[in-house]
C-alpha positions in Angstrom: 255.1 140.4 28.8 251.7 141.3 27.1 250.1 138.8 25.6 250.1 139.2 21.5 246.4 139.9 20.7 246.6 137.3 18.0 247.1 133.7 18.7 249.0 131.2 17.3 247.7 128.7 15.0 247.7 126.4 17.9 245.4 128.1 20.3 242.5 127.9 17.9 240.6 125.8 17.6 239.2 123.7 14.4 235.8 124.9 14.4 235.2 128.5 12.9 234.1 130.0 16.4 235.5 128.9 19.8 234.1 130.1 22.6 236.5 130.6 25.1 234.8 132.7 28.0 231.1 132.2 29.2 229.3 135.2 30.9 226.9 137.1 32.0 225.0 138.4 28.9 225.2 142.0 28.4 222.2 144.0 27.2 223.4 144.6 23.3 223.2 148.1 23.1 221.2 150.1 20.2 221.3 153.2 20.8 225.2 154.1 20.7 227.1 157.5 20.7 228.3 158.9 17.5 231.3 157.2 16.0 233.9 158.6 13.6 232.3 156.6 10.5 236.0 157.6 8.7 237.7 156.0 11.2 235.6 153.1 12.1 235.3 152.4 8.4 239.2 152.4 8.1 239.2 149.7 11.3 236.5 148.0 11.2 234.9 148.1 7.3 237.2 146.5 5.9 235.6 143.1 3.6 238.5 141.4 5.2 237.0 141.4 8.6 232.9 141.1 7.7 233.6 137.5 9.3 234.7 139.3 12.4 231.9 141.5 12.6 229.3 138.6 11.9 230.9 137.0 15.0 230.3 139.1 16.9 226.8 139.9 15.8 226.3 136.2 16.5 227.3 136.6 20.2 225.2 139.5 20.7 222.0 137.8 19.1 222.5 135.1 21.5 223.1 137.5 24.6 227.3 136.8 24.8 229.5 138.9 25.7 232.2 140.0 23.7 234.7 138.5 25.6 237.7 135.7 24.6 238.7 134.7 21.0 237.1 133.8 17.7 238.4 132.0 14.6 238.5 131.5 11.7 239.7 128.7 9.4 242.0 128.6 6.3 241.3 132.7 6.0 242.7 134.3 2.3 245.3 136.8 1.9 242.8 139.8 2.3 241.6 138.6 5.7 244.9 138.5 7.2 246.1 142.1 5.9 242.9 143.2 7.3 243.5 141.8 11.0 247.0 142.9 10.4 245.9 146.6 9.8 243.2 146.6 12.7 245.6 145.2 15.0 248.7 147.4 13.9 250.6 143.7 13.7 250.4 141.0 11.4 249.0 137.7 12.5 251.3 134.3 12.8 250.9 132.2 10.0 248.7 129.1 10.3 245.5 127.4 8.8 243.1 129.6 11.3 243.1 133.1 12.2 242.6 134.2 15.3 241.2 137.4 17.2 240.5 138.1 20.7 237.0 140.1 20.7 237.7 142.3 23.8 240.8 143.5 22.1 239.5 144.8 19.0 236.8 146.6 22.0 239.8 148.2 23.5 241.1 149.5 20.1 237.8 150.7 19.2 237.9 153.0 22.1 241.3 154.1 22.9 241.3 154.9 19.1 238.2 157.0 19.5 236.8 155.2 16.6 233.7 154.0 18.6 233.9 155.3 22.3 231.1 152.6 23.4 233.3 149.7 22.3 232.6 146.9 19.7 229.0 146.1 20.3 228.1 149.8 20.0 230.6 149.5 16.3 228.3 146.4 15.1 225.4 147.9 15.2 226.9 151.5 13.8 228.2 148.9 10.8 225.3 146.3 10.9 222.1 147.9 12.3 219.9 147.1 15.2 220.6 143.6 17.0 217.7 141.4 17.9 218.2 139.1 20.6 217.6 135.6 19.5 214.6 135.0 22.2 213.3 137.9 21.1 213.0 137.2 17.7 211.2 133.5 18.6 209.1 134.9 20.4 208.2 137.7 17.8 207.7 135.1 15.2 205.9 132.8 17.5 203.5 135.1 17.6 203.3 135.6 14.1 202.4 132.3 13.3 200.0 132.4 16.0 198.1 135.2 14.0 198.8 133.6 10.6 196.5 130.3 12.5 194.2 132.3 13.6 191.4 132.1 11.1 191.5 128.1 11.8 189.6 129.0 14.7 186.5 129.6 12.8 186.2 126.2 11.2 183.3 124.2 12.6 183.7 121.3 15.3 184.1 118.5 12.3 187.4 119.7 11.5 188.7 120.5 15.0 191.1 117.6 14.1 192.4 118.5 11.5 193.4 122.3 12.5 195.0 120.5 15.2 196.6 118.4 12.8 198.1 120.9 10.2 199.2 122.9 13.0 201.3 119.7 14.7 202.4 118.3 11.6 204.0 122.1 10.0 201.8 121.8 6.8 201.6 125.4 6.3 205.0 126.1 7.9 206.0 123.6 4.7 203.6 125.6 2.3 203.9 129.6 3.1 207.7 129.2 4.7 207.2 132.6 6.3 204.0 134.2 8.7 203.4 136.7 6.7 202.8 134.5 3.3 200.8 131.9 6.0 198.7 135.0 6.9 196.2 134.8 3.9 197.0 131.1 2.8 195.6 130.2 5.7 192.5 133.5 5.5 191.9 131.8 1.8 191.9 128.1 2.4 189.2 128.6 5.6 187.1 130.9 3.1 187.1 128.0 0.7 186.4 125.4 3.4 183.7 127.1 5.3 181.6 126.9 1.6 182.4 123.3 1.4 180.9 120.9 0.5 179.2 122.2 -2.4 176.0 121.1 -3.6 175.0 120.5 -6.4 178.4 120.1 -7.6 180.8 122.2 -9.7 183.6 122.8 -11.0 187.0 123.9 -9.4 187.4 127.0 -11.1 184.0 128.0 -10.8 184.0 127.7 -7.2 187.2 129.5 -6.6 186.3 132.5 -9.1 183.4 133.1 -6.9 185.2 132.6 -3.2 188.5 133.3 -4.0 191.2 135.5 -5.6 190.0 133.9 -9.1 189.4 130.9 -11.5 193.3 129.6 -11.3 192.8 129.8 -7.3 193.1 126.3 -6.7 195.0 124.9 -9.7 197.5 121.9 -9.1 200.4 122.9 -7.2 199.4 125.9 -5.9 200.2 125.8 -2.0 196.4 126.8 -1.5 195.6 123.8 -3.7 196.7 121.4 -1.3 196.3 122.8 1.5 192.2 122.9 0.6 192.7 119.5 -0.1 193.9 118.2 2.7 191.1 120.4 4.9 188.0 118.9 2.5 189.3 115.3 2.6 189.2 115.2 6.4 186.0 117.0 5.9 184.4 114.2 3.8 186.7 111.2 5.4 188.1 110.8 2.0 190.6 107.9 2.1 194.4 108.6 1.5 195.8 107.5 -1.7 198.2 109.2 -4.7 198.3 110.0 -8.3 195.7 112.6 -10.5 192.7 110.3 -10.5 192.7 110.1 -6.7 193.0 114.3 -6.6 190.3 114.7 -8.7 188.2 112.1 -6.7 189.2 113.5 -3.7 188.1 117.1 -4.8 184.9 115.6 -6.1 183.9 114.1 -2.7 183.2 118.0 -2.1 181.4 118.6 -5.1 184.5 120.2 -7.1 184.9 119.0 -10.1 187.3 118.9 -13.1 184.0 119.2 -15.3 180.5 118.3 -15.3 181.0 115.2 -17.8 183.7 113.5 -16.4 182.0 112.4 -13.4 179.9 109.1 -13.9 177.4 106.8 -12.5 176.6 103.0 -13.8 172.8 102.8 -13.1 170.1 99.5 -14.5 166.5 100.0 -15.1 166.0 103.3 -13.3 163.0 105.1 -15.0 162.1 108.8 -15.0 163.6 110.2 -18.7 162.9 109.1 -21.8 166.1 107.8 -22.4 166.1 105.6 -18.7 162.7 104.4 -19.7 164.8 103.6 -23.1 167.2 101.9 -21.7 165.1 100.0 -18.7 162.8 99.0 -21.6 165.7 96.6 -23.3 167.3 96.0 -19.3 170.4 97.4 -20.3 172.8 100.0 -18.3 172.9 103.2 -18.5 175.8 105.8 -17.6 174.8 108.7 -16.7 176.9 112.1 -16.0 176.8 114.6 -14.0 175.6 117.0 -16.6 172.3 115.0 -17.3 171.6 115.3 -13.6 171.9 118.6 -12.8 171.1 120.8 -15.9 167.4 119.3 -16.3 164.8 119.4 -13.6 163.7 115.4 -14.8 165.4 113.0 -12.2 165.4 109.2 -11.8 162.0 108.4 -10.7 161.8 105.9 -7.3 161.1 102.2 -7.8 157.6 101.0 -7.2 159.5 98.7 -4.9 160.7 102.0 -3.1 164.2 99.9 -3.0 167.2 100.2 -4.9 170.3 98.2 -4.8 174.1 99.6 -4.9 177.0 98.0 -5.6 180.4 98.4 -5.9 181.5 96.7 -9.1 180.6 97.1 -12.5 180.9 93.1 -12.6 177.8 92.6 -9.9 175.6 95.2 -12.2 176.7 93.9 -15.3 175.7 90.1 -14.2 172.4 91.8 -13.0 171.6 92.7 -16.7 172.7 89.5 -17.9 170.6 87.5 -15.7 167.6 89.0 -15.2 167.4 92.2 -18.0 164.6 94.2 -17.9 163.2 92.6 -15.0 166.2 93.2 -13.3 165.5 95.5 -9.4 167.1 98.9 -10.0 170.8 99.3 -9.5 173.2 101.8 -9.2 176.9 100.8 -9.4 179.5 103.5 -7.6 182.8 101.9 -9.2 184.6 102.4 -6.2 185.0 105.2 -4.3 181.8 107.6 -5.2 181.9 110.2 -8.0 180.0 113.6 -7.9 177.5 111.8 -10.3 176.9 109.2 -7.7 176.3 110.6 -5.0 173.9 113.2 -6.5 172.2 110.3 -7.9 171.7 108.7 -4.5 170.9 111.9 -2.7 168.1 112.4 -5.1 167.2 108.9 -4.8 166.9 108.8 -1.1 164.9 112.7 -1.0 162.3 111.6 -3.1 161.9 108.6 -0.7 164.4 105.4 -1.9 165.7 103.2 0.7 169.6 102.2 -0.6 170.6 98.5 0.1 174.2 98.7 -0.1 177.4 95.6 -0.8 180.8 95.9 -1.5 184.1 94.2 -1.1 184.5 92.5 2.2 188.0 93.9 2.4 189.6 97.3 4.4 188.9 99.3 1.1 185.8 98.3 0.6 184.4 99.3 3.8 186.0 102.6 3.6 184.4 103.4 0.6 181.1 101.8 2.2 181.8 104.5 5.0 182.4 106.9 2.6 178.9 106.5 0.8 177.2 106.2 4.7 178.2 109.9 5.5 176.2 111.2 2.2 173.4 109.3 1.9 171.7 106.8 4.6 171.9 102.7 3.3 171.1 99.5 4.8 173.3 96.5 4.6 173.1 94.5 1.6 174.5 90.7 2.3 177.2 93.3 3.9 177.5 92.0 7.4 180.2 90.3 9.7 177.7 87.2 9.4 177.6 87.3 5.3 181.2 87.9 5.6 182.1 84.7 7.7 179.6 82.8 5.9 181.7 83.7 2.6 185.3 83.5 3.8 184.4 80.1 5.1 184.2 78.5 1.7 187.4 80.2 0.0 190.0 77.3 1.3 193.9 78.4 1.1 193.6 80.1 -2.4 192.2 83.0 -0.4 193.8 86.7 -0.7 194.9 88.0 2.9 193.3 91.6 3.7 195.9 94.6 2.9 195.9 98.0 4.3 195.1 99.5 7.8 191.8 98.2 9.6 189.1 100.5 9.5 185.8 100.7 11.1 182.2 99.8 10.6 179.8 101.4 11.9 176.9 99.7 10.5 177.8 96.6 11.6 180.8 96.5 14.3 181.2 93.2 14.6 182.2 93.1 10.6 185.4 94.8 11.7 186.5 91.8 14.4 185.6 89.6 11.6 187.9 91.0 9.2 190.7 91.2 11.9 189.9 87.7 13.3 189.9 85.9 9.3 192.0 88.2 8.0 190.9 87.6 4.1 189.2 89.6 1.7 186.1 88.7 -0.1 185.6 90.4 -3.6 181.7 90.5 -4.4 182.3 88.7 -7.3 182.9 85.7 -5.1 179.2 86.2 -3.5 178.0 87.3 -7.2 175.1 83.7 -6.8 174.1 85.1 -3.7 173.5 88.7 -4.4 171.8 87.7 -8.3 169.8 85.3 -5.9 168.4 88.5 -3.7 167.9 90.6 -7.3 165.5 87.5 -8.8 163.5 87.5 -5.3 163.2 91.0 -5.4 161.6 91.1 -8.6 159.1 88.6 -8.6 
């Protein structure tokens, strides 16, 4: 006897697709001969069996043939009357449904519905079928274009094309080729006119090199990708939160505003109100604004020499000690605004020689290193022999370093101290030393 063309509950299996027969794939055909569209529509267009047809889509995407039984679990009442109808008998009951593929392909053709069978019906009902390979390697190349403006980004960010392309950053950003296509186009415009000096403000920058003002506003997919290509462009440390953006965009010279941006500075002359200030040995903050609106600058020492620090507390002591007779000092709180570093880039073109200090800790000498790739500095006290001399003295009250390890490339061996002690050493803790360096200086 025949076998029944729909199986019991019992032959199928749980999933929602078994597949029962492996073979050779079949070429899907596209181009079919007419069907009857009345009759295939009666046998095969019915809602009830859109889960058949999607089946067998599937298997001829994937290069199947349409061969051996499908399933379906816990199928509705309209589902089985809609098998029961294409296969002129109505299914046994049971929690799956199941349907034998090359069936339905002999009833498609003996019924003249669709002469070329069931593939040729799916794609009558369904449109063209791509083969899966095909369409990976369609989109493969897709993204390939989208990436392709990467390529011309200069040597000093080699790494980090190579990066974003590992990692899936824009695959995370764009989701699709086409939308990576000018994210990409507009985040390499931006990059290639980074960084920007003298510095300005965001949406200055992007009105003039982008689609418009709002170009690279928070949370715009452009936004951080920009970001993430200007920080490995400046070595800007990682870090969260809004104050750590908006330090991060400054360290390429775009800014939230021109104000915002600050520098701690003692007895630099040049202005009226520096001289002012210098005059009673008090600090001064300047902005941004003040140093790039007017053509007046901070003048260079006599001594051709100023001193930076890291902490307000080291400049602050300065003034205490020592007021008006104080060495000048600049004070970058940290990681370098915009107002610093234009500060000590005018400094060091009119001829200043930077002695710099910070915190004897893995931050500290990333911001250090940060500062060294804009503007050349000499060690201040800020060597692996200062350091050793320091931690020596701290006894067990001392703070162990945090953080990854990170170089120094002004003094190498500062890094195998910091590894070898493993404690940090704030500046306030060498504060007598450095206030010791200011009063010989001065005399």
């Amino acid at each position: 006897m025949p076998r029944d063309p729909v199986g019991s509950a019992n032959e199928a299996n749980e999933a929602d697709v078994v597949e029962a027969v492996e073979a050779v794939p079949p070429t899907a055909p596209q181009a079919v001969e007419p069907a009857d569209a009345e009759r295939l529509g009666r046998l095969l267009g019915d809602p009830g069996l859109a889960w058949l047809v999607e089946r067998a889509r599937q298997r001829m995407a994937r290069g199947r043939a349409l061969t051996g039984p499908v399933a379906l679990s816990h199928p509705d009442e309209s589902q089985r009357r809609a098998v029961e109808s294409l296969l002129g008998r109505a299914p046994q009951a049971g929690r799956s449904l199941t349907v034998r593929l090359d069936t339905v392909d002999v009833i498609l053709r003996r019924s003249g519905a669709c002469r070329d069978g069931l593939a040729a019906a799916v794609v009558t009902l369904t449109g063209p079928v791509t083969p899966r390979a095909e369409a990976r390697d369609t989109e493969a190349r897709a993204w390939e274009e989208a990436y392709a403006p990467l390529g011309t980004l200069g040597a000093e960010l080699a790494d980090w094309v190579e990066r974003i392309r590992r990692d899936g950053l824009v695959r995370r950003l764009a989701h699709t080729p086409e939308a990576a296509g000018s994210l990409v186009e507009a985040a390499v415009r931006a990059l290639r006119s980074l960084p920007v000096v003298p510095p300005t403000s965001r949406a200055t920058f992007a009105a003039r090199n982008l689609s418009g003002a709002h170009a690279l506003d928070e949370g715009t997919p452009l936004a951080a990708l920009v970001l993430s290509g200007l920080r490995s462009l400046t070595g800007f440390p990682d870090g969260a939160g809004a104050q750590w953006r908006r330090e991060a965009w400054a360290s390429a010279g775009l800014l939230k505003d021109d104000v915002s941006s600050t520098v701690l500075c003692l007895n630099l002359r040049g202005t009226p109100s520096l001289d002012w200030m210098a005059d009673a040995g008090e600090p001064a903050v300047l902005t941004l604004r003040s140093l790039t609106r007017h053509p007046r600058a901070p003048a260079v020492p006599e001594t051709g020499t100023v001193h930076v620090c890291e902490n307000p507390a080291v400049l602050s002591a300065a003034a205490d000690t020592f007021g008006p007779a104080c060495p000048p000092m600049v004070c970058i709180q940290g990681q370098p605004s915009a107002a610093a570093l234009t500060l000590l880039r005018g400094l060091t073109t009119q001829g200043a020689g930077l002695r710099y200090h910070g915190d004897f800790d893995w931050g500290g000498v990333r911001i250090a290193t940060t500062l060294r790739r804009s503007v050349p500095w000499l060690p201040w006290r800020y060597t692996a022999a200062h350091y050793r001399a320091a931690a020596t003295g701290l006894g067990p009250s001392a703070q162990a370093l945090t953080g990854p390890p990170a170089v120094t490339s002004w003094d190498p061996a500062l890094a195998v101290a910091l590894a070898e002690l493993g404690v940090r050493v704030e500046e306030e803790v060498v504060l007598d030393a450095l206030l010791s360096d200011l009063e010989r200086q001065g005399c």
